[in-house]
C-alpha distance (Angstrom), angle and dihedral (degrees) to the residues before:
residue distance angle dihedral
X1 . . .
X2 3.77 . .
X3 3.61 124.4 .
X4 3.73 103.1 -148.0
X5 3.59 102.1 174.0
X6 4.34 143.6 30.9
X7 3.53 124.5 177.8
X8 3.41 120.3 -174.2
X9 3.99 130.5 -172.3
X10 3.31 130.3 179.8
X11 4.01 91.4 -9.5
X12 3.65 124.2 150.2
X13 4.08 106.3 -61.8
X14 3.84 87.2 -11.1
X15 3.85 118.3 101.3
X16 3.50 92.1 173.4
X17 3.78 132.8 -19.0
X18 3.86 137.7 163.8
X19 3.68 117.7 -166.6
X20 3.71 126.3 174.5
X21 4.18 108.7 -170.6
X22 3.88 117.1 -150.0
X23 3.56 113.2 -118.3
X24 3.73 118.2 -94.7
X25 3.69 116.4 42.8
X26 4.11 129.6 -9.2
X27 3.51 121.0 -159.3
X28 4.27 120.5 -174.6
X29 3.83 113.2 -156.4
X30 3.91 111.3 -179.8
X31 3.60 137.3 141.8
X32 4.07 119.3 -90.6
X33 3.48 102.4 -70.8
X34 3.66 104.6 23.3
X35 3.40 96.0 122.7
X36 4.24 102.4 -101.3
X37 3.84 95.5 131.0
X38 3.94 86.4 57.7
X39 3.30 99.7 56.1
X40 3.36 87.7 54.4
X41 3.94 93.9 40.5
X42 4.20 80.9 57.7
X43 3.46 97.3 55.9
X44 3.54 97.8 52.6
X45 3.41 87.2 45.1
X46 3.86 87.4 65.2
X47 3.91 93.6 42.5
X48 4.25 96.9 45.5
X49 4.09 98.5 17.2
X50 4.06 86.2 -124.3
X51 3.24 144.5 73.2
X52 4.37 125.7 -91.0
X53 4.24 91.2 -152.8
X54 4.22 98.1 37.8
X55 3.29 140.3 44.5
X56 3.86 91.2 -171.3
X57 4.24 103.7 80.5
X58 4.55 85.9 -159.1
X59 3.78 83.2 68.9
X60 3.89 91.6 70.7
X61 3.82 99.3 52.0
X62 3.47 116.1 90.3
X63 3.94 120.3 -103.6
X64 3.38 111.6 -81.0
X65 3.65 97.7 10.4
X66 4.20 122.1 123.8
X67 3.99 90.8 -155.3
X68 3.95 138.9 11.1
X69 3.99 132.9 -163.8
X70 3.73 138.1 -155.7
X71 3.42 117.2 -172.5
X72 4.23 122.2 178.2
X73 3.80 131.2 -172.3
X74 3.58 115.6 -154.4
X75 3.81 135.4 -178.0
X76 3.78 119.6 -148.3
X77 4.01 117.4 173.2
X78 4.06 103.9 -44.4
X79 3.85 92.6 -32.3
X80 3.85 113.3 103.5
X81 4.26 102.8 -156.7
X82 4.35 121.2 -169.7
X83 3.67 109.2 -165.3
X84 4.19 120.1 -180.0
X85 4.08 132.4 -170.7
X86 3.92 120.5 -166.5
X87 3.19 127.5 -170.7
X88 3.61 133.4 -166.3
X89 4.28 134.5 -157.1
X90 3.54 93.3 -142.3
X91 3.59 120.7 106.0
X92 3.62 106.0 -125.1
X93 3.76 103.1 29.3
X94 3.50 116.9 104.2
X95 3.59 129.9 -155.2
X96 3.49 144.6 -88.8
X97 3.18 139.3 -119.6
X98 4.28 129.3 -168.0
X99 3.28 126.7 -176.9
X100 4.05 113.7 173.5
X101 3.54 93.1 -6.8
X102 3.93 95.2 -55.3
X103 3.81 126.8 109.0
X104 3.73 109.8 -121.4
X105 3.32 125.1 -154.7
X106 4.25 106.4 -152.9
X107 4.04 119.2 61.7
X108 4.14 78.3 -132.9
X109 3.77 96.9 65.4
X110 3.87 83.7 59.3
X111 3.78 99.0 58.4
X112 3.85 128.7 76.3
X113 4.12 92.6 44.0
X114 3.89 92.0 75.5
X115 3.43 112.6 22.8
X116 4.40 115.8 179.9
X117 4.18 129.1 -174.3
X118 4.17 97.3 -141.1
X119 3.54 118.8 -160.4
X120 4.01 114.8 165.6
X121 4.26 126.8 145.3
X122 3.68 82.4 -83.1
X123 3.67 94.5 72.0
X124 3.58 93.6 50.9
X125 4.01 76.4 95.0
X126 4.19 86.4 79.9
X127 3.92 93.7 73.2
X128 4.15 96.7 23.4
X129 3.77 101.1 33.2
X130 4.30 139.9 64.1
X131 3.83 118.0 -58.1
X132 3.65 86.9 -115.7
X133 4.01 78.3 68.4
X134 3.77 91.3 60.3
X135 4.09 86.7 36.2
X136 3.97 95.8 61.0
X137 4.12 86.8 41.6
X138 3.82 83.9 56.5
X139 3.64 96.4 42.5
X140 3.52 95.9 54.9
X141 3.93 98.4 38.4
X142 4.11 77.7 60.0
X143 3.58 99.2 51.7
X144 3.74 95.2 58.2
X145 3.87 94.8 55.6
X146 4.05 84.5 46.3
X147 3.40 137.7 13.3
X148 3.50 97.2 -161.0
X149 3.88 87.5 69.3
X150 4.10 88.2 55.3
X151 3.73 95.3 52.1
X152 4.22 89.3 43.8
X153 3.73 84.6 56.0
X154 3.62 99.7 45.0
X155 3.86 88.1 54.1
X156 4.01 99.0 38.4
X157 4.01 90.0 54.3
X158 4.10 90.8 45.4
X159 3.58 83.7 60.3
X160 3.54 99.5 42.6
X161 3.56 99.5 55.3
X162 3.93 89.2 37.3
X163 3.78 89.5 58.6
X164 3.96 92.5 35.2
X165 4.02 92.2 51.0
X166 4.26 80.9 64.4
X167 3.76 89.3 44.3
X168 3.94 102.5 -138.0
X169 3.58 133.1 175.5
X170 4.16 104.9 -63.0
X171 3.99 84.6 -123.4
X172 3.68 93.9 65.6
X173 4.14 90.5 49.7
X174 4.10 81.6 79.0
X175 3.63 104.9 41.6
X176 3.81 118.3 91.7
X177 3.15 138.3 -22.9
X178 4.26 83.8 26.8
X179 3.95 95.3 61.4
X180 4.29 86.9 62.5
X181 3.61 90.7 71.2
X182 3.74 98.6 22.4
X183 3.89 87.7 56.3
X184 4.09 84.4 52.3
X185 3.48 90.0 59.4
X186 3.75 109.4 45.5
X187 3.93 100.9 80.3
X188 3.57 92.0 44.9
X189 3.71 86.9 55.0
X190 3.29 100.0 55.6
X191 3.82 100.4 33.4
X192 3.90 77.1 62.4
X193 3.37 91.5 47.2
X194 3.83 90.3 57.1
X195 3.95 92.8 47.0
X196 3.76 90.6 52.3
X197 3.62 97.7 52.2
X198 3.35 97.4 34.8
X199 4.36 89.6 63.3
X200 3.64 91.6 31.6
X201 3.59 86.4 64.8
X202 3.43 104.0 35.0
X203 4.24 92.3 62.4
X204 3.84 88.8 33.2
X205 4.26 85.0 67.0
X206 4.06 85.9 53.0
X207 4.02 94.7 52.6
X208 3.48 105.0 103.2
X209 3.47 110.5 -20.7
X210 3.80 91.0 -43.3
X211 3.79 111.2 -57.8
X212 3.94 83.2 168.6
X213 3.79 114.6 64.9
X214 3.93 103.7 -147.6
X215 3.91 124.2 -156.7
X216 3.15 115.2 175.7
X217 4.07 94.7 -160.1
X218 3.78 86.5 62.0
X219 3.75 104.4 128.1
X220 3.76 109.0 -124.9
X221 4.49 114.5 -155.3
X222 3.89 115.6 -136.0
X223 3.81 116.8 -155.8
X224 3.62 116.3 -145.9
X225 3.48 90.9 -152.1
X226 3.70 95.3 173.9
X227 3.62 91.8 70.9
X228 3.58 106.7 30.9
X229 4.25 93.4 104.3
X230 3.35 95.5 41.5
């Protein structure tokens, strides 16, 4: 995947910027303040359709601006993707969303075309913080490989804190309709699951000289947790 193109209008300290990276690796050197973290803020605003530092979209528009834009061109194999985010001051207007040159109208139509790894001081919260921390991480690493996964998640969580709100027994959380979405979810966990350890291991057996023997016909156990007690 290349990202050959950002456009930004409006955005943060940007009032208007176009910046087309090479291919191969980018580096941004700046003085505190410069605006580095935005850029990066922008393009994971075109991969996830929010922010990874605010949960509030108004804080991305520049000050004294009604709207701003962010707008990426990416290149993945021999398929040329556009994806766009605007957001608006106003309270009541919601965003957009474009993705080759068409409004969409779900945050999962937007995922998959860009697709970013984000690691800032925030996510020091993975190793220090809750599991939910590391959950969400997961979650949304997930719903870039498939949106399927995003919209299961969406749905399971309405229901869970539906059903929590009332305060029932914690058995009843998984009966129906929970299991639809939960069920959705499952073999994309552990297909993950696979991935993960697979290149965890496979760089673990290069770390000094190999202190982790790697064999990758090791069988590996899934728990299907979610249906363990039932």
């Amino acid at each position: 995947m290349h990202l050959t193109q950002l456009r930004l209008h409006q955005f943060r300290s940007y009032e208007q910027l176009t910046l087309m990276p090479p291919e191969g690796i980018t580096i941004f050197v700046g003085e505190n303040g410069a605006g580095k973290t935005n850029l990066l803020e922008a393009i994971h605003l075109c991969c996830l359709g929010r922010s990874h530092r605010t949960s509030n979209d108004k804080d991305m528009i520049r000050l004294g601006s009604a709207t701003c834009a962010v707008h990426a061109r990416v290149r993945r194999a021999q398929v040329n993707d556009e994806v766009g985010v605007r957001l608006y001051a106003q309270q009541g207007e919601r965003k957009l969303i474009y993705v080759n040159g068409k409004t969409v109208q779900r945050i999962g139509e937007l995922m998959g075309h860009l697709t970013c790894v984000m690691f800032s001081p925030e996510d020091l919260e993975l190793v220090k913080g809750a599991p939910q921390d590391r959950r969400n991480f997961l979650d949304m690493l997930l719903s870039q490989g498939q949106a399927a996964y995003f919209y299961a998640i969406q749905s399971y969580q309405s229901i869970l804190r539906q059903r929590n709100g009332e305060r029932p027994p914690l058995y009843y959380l998984y009966t129906r309709p929970a299991p639809d979405a939960a069920e959705q979810m499952q073999p994309i966990d552990g297909d993950t699951y696979y991935d993960l350890w697979y290149a965890y291991h496979t760089r673990a057996a290069h770390i000094d000289g190999g202190l982790v023997a790697f064999d990758p016909d090791r069988p590996i156990e899934w728990r299907d947790v979610m249906n363990e007690d039932r």
